[in-house]
Each structure stands twice: as structure tokens, then as C-alpha cells.
C-alpha positions as CSV (number, residue, x, y, z in Angstrom):
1,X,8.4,-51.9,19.8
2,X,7.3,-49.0,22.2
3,X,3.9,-49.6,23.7
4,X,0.8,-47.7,22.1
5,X,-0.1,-45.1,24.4
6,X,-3.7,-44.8,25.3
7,X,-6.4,-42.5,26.8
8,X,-8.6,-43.8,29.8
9,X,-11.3,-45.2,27.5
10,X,-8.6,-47.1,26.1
11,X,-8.6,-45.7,22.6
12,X,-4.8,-45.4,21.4
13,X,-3.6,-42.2,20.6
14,X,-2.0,-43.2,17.6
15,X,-5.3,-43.8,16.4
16,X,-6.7,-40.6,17.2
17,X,-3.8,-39.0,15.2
18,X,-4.2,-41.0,12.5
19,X,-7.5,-40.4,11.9
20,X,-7.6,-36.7,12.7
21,X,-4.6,-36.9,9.4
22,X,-7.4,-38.6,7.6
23,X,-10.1,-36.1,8.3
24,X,-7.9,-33.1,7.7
25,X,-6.9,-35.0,4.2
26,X,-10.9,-35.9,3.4
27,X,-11.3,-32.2,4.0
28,X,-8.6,-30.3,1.5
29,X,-11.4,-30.4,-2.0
30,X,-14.1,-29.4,0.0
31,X,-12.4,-26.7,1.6
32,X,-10.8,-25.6,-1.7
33,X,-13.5,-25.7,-3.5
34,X,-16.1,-23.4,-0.9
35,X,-12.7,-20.9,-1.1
36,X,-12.7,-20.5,-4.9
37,X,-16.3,-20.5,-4.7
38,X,-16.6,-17.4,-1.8
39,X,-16.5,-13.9,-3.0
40,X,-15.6,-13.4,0.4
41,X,-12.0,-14.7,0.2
42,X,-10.8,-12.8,-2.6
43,X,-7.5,-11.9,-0.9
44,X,-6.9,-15.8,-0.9
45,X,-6.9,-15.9,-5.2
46,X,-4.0,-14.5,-7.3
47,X,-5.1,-11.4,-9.6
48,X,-5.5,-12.5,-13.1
49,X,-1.8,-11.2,-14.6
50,X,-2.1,-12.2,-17.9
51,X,-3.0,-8.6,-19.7
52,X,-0.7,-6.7,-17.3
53,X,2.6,-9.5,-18.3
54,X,1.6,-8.8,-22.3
55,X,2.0,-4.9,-21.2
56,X,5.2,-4.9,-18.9
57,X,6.8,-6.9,-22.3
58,X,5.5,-4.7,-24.7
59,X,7.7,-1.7,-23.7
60,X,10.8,-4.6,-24.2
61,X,9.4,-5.5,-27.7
62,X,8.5,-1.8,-28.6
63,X,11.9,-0.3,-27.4
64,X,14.8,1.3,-29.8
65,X,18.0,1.8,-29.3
66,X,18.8,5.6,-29.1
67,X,21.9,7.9,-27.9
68,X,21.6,10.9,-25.0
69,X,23.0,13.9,-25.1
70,X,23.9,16.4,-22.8
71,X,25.6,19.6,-23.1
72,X,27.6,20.4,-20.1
73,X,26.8,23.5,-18.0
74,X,23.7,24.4,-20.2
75,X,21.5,21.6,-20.1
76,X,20.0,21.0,-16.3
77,X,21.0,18.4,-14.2
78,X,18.1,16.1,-13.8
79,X,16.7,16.0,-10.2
80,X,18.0,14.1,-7.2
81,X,17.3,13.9,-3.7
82,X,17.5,17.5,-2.4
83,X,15.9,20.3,-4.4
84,X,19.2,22.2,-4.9
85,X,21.7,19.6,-4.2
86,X,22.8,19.8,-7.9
87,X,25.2,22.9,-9.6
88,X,23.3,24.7,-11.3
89,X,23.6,24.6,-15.0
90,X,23.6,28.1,-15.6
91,X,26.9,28.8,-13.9
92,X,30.4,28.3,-14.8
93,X,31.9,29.3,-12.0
94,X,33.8,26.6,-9.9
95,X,31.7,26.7,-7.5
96,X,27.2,26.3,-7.4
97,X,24.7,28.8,-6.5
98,X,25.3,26.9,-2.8
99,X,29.2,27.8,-2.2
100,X,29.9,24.1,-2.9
101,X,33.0,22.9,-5.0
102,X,31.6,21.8,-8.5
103,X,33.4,18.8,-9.9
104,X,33.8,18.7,-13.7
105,X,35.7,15.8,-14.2
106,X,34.1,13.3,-16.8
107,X,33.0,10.1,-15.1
108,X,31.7,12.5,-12.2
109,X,30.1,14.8,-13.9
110,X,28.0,11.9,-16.5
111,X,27.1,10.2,-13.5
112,X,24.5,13.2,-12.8
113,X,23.9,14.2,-16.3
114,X,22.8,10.5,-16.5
115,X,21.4,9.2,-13.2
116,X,19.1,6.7,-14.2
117,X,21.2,5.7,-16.5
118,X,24.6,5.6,-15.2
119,X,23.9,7.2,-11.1
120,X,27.7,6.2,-10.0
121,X,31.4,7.1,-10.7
122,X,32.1,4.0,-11.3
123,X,29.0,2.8,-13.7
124,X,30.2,6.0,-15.5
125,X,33.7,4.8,-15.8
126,X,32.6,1.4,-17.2
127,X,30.3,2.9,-19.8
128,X,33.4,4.9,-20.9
129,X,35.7,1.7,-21.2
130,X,32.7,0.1,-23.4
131,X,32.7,2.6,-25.6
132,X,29.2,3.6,-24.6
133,X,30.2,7.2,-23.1
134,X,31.2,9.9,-25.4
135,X,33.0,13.5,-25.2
136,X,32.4,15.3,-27.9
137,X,31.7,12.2,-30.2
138,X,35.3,10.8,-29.2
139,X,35.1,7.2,-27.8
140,X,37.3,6.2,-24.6
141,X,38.8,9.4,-23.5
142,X,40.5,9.7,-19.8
143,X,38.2,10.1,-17.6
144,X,39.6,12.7,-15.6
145,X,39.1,14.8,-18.3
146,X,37.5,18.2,-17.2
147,X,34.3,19.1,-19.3
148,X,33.9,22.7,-20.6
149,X,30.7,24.6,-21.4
150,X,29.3,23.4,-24.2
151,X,30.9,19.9,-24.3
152,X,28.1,17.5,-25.5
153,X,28.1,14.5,-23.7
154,X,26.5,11.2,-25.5
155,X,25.4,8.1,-23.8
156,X,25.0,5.2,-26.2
157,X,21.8,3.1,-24.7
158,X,21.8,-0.7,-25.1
159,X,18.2,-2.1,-25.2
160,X,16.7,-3.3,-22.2
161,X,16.4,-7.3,-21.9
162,X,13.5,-8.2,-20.3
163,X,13.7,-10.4,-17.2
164,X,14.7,-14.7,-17.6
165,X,11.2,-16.3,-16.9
166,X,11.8,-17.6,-13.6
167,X,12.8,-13.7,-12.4
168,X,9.8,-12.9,-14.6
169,X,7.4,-14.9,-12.8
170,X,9.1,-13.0,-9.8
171,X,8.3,-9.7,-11.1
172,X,4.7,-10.8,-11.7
173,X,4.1,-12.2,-8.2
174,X,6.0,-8.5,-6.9
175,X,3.4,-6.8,-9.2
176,X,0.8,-8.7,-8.3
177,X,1.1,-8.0,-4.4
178,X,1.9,-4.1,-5.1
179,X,-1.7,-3.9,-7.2
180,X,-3.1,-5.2,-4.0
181,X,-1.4,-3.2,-2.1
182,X,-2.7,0.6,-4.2
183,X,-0.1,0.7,-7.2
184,X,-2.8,2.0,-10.0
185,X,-2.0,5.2,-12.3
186,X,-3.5,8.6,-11.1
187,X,-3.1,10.4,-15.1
188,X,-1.1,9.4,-18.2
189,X,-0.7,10.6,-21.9
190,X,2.1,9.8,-23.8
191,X,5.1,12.2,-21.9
192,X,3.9,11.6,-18.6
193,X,2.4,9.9,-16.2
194,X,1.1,10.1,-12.1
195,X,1.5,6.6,-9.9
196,X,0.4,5.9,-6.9
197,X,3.4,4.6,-4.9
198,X,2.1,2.2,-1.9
199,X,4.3,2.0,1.1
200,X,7.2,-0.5,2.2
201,X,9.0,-0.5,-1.5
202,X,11.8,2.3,-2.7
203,X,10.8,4.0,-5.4
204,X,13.8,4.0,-7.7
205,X,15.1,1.2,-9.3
206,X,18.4,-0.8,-7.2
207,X,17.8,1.5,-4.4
208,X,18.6,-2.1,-3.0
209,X,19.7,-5.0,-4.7
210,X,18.0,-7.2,-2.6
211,X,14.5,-6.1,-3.8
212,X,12.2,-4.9,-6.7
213,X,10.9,-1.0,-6.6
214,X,8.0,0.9,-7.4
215,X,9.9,1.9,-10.6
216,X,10.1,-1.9,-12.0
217,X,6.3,-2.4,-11.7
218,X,5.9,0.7,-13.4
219,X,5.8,-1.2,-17.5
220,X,3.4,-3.2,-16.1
221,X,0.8,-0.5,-15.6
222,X,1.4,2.1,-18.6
223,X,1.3,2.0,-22.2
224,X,4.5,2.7,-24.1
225,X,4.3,6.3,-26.0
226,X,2.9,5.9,-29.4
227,X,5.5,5.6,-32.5
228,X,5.0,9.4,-33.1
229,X,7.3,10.1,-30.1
230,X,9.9,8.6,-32.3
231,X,13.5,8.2,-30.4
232,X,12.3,10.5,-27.4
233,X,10.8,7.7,-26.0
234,X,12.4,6.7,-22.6
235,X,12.9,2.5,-22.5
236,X,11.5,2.4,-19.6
237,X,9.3,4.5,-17.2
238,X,11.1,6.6,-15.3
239,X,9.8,8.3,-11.5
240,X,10.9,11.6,-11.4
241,X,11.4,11.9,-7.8
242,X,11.5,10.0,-4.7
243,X,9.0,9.3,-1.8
244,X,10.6,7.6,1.2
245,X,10.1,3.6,1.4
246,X,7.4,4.1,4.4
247,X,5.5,7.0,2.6
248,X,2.9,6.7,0.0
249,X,1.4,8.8,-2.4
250,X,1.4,10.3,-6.1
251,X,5.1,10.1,-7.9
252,X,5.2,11.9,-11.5
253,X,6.9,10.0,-13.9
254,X,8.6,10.3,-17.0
255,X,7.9,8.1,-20.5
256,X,10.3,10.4,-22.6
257,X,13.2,12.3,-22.3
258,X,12.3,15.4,-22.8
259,X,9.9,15.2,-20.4
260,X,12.3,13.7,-17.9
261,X,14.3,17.2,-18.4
262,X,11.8,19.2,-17.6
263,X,10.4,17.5,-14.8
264,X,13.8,17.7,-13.5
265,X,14.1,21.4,-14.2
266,X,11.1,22.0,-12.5
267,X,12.5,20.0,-9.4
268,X,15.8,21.7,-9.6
269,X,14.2,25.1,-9.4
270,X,11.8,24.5,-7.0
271,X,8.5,25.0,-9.1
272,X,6.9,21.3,-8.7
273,X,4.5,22.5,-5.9
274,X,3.9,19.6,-3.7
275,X,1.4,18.7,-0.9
276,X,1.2,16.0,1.5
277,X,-1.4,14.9,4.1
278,X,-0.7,13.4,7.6
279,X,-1.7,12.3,11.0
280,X,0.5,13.6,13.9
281,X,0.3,13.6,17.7
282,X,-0.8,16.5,19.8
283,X,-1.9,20.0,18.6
284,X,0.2,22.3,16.5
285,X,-0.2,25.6,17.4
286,X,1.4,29.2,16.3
287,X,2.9,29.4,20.0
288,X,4.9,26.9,19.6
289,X,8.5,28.0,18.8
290,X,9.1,26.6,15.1
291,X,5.4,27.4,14.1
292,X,5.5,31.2,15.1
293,X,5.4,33.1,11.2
294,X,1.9,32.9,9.4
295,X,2.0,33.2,5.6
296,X,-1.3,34.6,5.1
297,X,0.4,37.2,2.4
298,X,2.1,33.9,0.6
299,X,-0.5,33.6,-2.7
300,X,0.7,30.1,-3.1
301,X,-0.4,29.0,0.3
302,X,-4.0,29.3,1.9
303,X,-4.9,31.0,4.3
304,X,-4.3,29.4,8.2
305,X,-1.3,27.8,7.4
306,X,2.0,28.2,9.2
307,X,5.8,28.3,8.4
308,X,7.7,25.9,9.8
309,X,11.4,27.4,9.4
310,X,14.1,25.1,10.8
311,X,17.4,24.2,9.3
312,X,18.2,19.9,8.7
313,X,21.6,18.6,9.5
314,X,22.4,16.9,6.3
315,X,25.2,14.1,6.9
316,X,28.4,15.6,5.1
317,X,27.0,18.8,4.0
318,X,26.1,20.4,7.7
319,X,22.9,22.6,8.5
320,X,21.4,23.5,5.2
321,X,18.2,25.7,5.3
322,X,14.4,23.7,5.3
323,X,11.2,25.4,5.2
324,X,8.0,23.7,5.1
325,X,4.4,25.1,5.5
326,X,2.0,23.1,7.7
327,X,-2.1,23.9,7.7
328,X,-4.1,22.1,10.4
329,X,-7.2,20.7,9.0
330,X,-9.1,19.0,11.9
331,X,-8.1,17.7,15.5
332,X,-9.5,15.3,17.9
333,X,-9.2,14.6,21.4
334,X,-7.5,11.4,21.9
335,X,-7.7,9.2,24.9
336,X,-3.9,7.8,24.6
337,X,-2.1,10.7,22.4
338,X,-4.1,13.8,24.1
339,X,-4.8,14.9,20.5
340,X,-5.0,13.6,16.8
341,X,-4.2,16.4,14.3
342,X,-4.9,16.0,10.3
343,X,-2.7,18.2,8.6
344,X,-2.0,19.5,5.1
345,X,2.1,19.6,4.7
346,X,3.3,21.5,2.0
347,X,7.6,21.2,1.5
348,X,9.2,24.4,-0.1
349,X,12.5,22.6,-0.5
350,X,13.5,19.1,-0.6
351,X,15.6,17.3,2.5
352,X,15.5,13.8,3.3
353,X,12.8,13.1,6.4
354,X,12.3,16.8,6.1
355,X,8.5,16.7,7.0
356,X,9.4,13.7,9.2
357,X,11.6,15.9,11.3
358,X,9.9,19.3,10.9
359,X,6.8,17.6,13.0
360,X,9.1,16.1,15.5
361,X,10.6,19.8,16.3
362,X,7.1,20.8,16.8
363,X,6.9,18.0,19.1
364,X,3.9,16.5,17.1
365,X,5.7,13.7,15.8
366,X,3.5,11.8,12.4
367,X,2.0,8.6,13.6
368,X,3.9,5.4,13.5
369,X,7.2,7.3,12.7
370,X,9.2,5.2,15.2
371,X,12.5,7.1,14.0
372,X,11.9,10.6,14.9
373,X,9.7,9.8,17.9
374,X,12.3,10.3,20.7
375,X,12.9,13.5,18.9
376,X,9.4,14.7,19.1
377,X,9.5,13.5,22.9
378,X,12.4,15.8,23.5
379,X,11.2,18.9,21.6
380,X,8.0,18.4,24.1
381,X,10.0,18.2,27.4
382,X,11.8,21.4,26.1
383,X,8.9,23.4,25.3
384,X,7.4,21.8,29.3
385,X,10.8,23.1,30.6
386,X,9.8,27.0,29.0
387,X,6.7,26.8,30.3
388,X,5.5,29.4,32.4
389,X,3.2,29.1,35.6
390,X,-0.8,28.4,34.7
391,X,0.1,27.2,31.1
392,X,-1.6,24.1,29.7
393,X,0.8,21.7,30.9
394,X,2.3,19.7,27.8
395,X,2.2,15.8,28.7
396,X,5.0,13.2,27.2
397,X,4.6,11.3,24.7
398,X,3.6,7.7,25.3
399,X,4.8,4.7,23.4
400,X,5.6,4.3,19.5
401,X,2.5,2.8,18.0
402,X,4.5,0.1,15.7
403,X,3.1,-2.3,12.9
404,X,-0.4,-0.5,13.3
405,X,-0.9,1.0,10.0
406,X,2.7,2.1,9.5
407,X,3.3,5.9,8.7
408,X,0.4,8.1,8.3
409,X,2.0,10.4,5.7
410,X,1.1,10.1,1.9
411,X,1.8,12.4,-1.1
412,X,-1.6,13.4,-2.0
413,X,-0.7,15.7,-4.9
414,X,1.9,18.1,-7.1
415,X,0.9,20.9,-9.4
416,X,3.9,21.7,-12.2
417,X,4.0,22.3,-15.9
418,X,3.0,20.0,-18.2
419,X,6.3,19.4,-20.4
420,X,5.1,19.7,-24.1
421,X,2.0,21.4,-23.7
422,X,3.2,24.6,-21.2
423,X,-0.4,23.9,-19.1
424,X,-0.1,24.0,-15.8
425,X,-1.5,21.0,-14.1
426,X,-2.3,19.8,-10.6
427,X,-3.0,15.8,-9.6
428,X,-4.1,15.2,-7.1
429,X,-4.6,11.4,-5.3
430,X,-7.1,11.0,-2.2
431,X,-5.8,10.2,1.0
432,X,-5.3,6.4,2.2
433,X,-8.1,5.3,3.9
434,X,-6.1,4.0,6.9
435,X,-6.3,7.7,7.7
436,X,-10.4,8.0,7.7
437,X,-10.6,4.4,9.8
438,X,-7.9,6.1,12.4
439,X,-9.7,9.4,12.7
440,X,-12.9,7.5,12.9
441,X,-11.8,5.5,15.9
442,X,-10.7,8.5,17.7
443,X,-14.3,10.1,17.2
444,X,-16.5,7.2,18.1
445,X,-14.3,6.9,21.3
446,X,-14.6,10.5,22.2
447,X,-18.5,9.7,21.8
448,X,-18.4,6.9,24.2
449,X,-16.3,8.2,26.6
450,X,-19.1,11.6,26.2
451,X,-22.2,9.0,26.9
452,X,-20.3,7.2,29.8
453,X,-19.1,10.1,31.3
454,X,-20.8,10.6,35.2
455,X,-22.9,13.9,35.1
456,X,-21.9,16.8,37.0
């Protein structure tokens, strides 16, 4: 046996450790029970689930089965990433409204008349082999096939299962942590419905395999249209656009088809008017070279606002055009960014990052965005280099602030057309309050650094 290894007053450390164990052990119900018993340690208990589980499976035990139609080249395509990325419907040309080549074959073409549905070539292809995808009520028909105007195009839909109940108990836990996280509904009725969307999660369903999206906690927090909707009920909830994993903010979303189409429409056409909020670095100003045309005669914008016009290299579809307006609503000096600028964002078409990069090229890029930063460190040192002599100087950027909030942008709100009454109709969700606590910071500091300052 090894020696027991003592201390100078001769008390073995093995018996320190085992009765530091027993202490620790003594400890557990006392410590669990002042826990549960704190108001102050809310974060530490689970949210009661049990009324939002009966909820998410009531759109399961509710649902019908129903069919889709289409009709090709007259009903819109419903919306996808980019504004105009779509043909448009009202064209029979070969090519879109954008010069690009339109393909009509079958399994391509049902994979955008049904995204959220089908989405792929290949999802389309194996609804076609099942029997699930029809042209013009014909089962299993090649599916090369070019469709014609007027084709109707019918998707079968199976019944949604809901999840096993250990992968339900998953999806409780997810939903659980997003509620904690923001997820609550802005507006509903029985066509419609605004979400807030909190950051770190995609927002359509199997963006990713790997994880759950806003879209699957979304039958956990509505109520399935009433039986009047009859079979234009969606079986599930539906967002009708996207917001970027690290952004958060209102999403419109669909409970019925029809209202899915129109939604989509409204995308497609650019007449969903939406507005985002956002922090970014430095001061933007109408000298600088993207920020030089003020749309003061623009009724739809107010008035001090500025068009950003830049184009965005889109991977596999080059420069496409990208215009955005930006309105500054308040700026503070900052002791490590120079200046912190709140400003109202306002997209008037639809690229990926577009607001993202449209700040960067102003060299104001939005805080915590780590991937466009080096950009909006660039666009600085080329507005320093065009700089003339006696001109503010224009300082670099310092660091990336990571893990500190994560990105200040967040949808605050989107005015369209309701779908089945015609009203228009703006929501609107207020701003995060990781914005206020920044913006507060900055101020009290300026104070301090006003008190400590040595008089003149």
C-alpha cells in the first residue's frame, strides 16, 4: 500500500478529500431546495411546456390531407432568397424579366412551384416516381417533360407525422430554449401570422440537417386556422421569407396557402416594405462615396435618409443591382470605435448579406459582423487614401468585437397587404434590448470621460 500523504499538522489528505466529498454531498438538498425556492434563479428551472406540447400536436391531430395546384407560367412562383431571382410568371418567353435562361422542365420547374414542399430536383423527381406529382392529372410522366402555359401542376400532400417521443422531447427542450431566447408571436388571425425569430437558428426548415429551425418551433406557438378555412389550411406553419441565422427580428408567416401565394407575390414584386434597425461603427455621412443621392422626393421613405446604390457579386449570377436606403437616427462618440451610429435600414431588393455588405462599403461595418469587417476596414483605408489635405482624418478599424452580443441587426418590421382582407398592414417588433444596454454604455462613458476630463 502507498503511504497516506499528510499536511504538516499531520492530518492525511485523503481525509481532507473525503470529507470535503461528504460536505459537498450533505449539501446537494439544501442547495436544491434554496434554488427552486429563489425567484432569483429562474434561468436555472425548465419553462412549464405542457400547454405549448398539447399545441405543437394539435396542428398533427387537426391536419387533412389535401392536393396543390399550380398552373405553370400564370400562377407566381412563391418567394426565395433574392427578390427577383424567380421568372416571372407573367412571361412566356424563354427567358425572365432578368435575361436569365428559364428552365421548364418538370422536376425543375415543381421544385419552385413547391419549395416548401418539394425545394430540390431531386425531391421533385422522387415525388414523381411515388405518384405524388402530377401533370395535368397524369401520374408518373418523364420528367424532362417541358411544361406549357396553363399546365396545372398537382402535388398530392401526405399528412405530416409528428415527431417519435424521444425526438419530441428534443423538439420541446429546442423550443423551450428558443422561448428563452425571444421566439413569441408579434400578430396572428387565421391566414397569417408575425414571429419574432431570435438569432443563432435558420429560419426555414432543413436549412441544416444537423439542427431544428425557427420554422419547426413555429406549431408550438400558433393555433391552427379554424375548420372554416377548410383544405386551404397549410399543415404546418410556413415563414415566408428568410432572415440570416445571426439576425433577428419579425418573419411573416403563412397558415394557408393562399396566403402563402400572396405573400410570395408580394415578395416577388417587391411590395413587402421592410425595415431593419442596426448598430454600426463610425459615422455615415452623404460624403461618403456610396451614400451621395438623398431620396427626400421618394414618398415611401422619410425624410434624411440616404441611398445606398452599389451592385452585390452574387456567386454564379455576377454583379446584380442592390439598393438599400439607410436613415441615421442617433450617434455617439465612442472611446474604442470613434463613433456608434443607430440606424434605420430599409432594403429595396433582396441579396444575401445585402445590408451586411452595403455598411461595409460605407466603411461602417454593423457591430459584431466578423465576416464583412475586413471589408469595412478596406473601404476606410480607400476613402483615407482619397482624402484631401485638412480633412477629418478617417482612423482604422480596431478589432472584431466577437461573442459580445453577436450581430446588432434585427428586422424590426414589414408593411404589405393583408392576403384575404386587401388592408394594408404594417408590424412592427421593438428593437432587442442588447441595442439600448450598448448605446447606454457608450453614453455613460462619454459622461465619465466628460467629468474626468482636465479643464482647459
Amino acid at each position: 500500500h502507498n503511504p497516506v500523504m499528510t499536511t504538516k499538522n499531520g492530518i492525511g489528505r485523503t481525509h481532507i478529500a473525503a470529507f470535503t466529498t461528504a460536505l459537498v454531498l450533505l449539501s446537494l438538498p439544501f442547495l436544491a431546495n434554496s434554488f427552486s425556492a429563489n425567484p432569483n434563479h429562474s434561468s436555472l428551472k425548465l419553462p412549464d411546456l405542457s400547454k405549448t406540447e398539447s399545441r405543437f400536436l394539435s396542428w398533427y391531430d387537426s391536419a387533412a390531407p389535401i392536393a396543390l395546384e399550380h398552373v405553370a407560367l400564370q400562377d407566381p412562383l412563391p418567394y426565395q432568397e433574392d427578390s427577383d431571382q424567380l421568372a416571372s410568371s407573367n412571361s412566356d418567353d424563354e427567358n425572365d424579366d432578368n435575361g436569365r435562361q428559364l428552365d421548364r422542365r418538370l422536376v425543375t420547374y415543381a421544385a419552385k412551384a413547391f419549395p416548401d414542399e418539394l425545394g430540390s430536383k431531386n425531391r421533385a423527381e422522387k415525388a414523381l416516381k411515388r405518384g405524388e406529382l402530377l401533370l395535368n392529372n397524369i401520374e408518373r410522366v418523364e420528367g424532362c417533360r417541358r411544361i406549357k402555359r396553363g399546365d396545372i401542376l398537382t402535388l398530392k400532400q401526405s399528412l405530416p407525422l409528428p415527431p417519435p417521443e424521444k425526438k419530441l422531447q428534443a423538439r420541446m427542450n429546442f423550443i423551450g430554449h428558443m422561448l428563452e431566447n425571444g421566439l413569441r408571436t408579434l400578430y396572428e388571425d387565421d391566414d397569417i401570422a408575425a414571429v419574432y425569430k431570435p438569432s443563432g437558428v435558420h429560419t426555414k426548415h432543413a436549412s441544416n440537417f444537423r439542427y431544428l429551425a425557427f420554422e419547426d418551433a413555429l406549431p408550438a406557438i400558433l393555433t391552427p386556422p379554424s375548420s372554416q378555412i377548410g383544405s386551404d389550411r397549410l399543415p404546418l406553419p410556413i415563414a415566408v421569407h428568410r432572415l440570416d441565422v445571426r439576425v433577428c427580428g419579425l418573419v411573416l408567416v403563412a397558415k394557408t396557402r393562399s396566403a402563402m401565394i400572396s405573400l410570395s407575390n408580394q415578395f416577388e414584386y417587391r411590395r413587402v416594405h421592410k425595415r431593419y434597425e442596426a448598430l454600426v461603427i463610425g459615422r455615415p455621412e452623404p460624403s461618403q462615396p456610396s451614400l451621395n443621392k438623398e431620396t427626400e422626393d421618394d414618398d415611401d421613405v422619410e425624410k434624411g435618409s440616404f441611398l445606398i446604390d452599389e451592385p452585390i457579386n452574387v456567386e454564379g449570377r455576377g454583379l446584380l443591382n442592390a439598393q438599400t436606403t439607410l436613415r441615421v437616427l442617433s450617434t455617439i462618440d465612442h472611446l474604442h470605435w470613434g463613433a456608434l451610429s443607430h440606424v434605420d435600414l430599409r432594403p429595396k431588393t433582396g441579396r444575401t448579406h445585402q445590408l451586411r455588405i452595403h455598411c461595409a462599403g460605407l466603411g461602417c461595418p454593423i457591430v459584431g459582423d466578423d465576416l464583412y469587417w475586413k471589408m469595412g476596414d478596406d473601404s476606410r483605408q480607400q476613402q483615407r487614401n482619397g482624402k484631401n489635405v485638412g480633412e477629418e482624418e478617417i482612423v482604422p478599424l480596431p478589432s472584431v468585437r466577437k461573442g459580445q452580443g453577436g450581430l446588432y441587426l434585427q428586422s424590426v418590421g414589414a408593411t404589405f397587404v393583408h392576403p384575404r382582407t386587401g388592408v394594408e398592414m404594417t408590424i412592427e417588433a421593438p428593437v432587442a434590448n442588447k441595442f439600448n444596454m450598448l448605446l447606454g454604455r457608450a453614453r455613460r462613458a462619454n459622461e465619465y470621460d466628460t467629468k474626468t476630463a482636465p479643464a482647459a
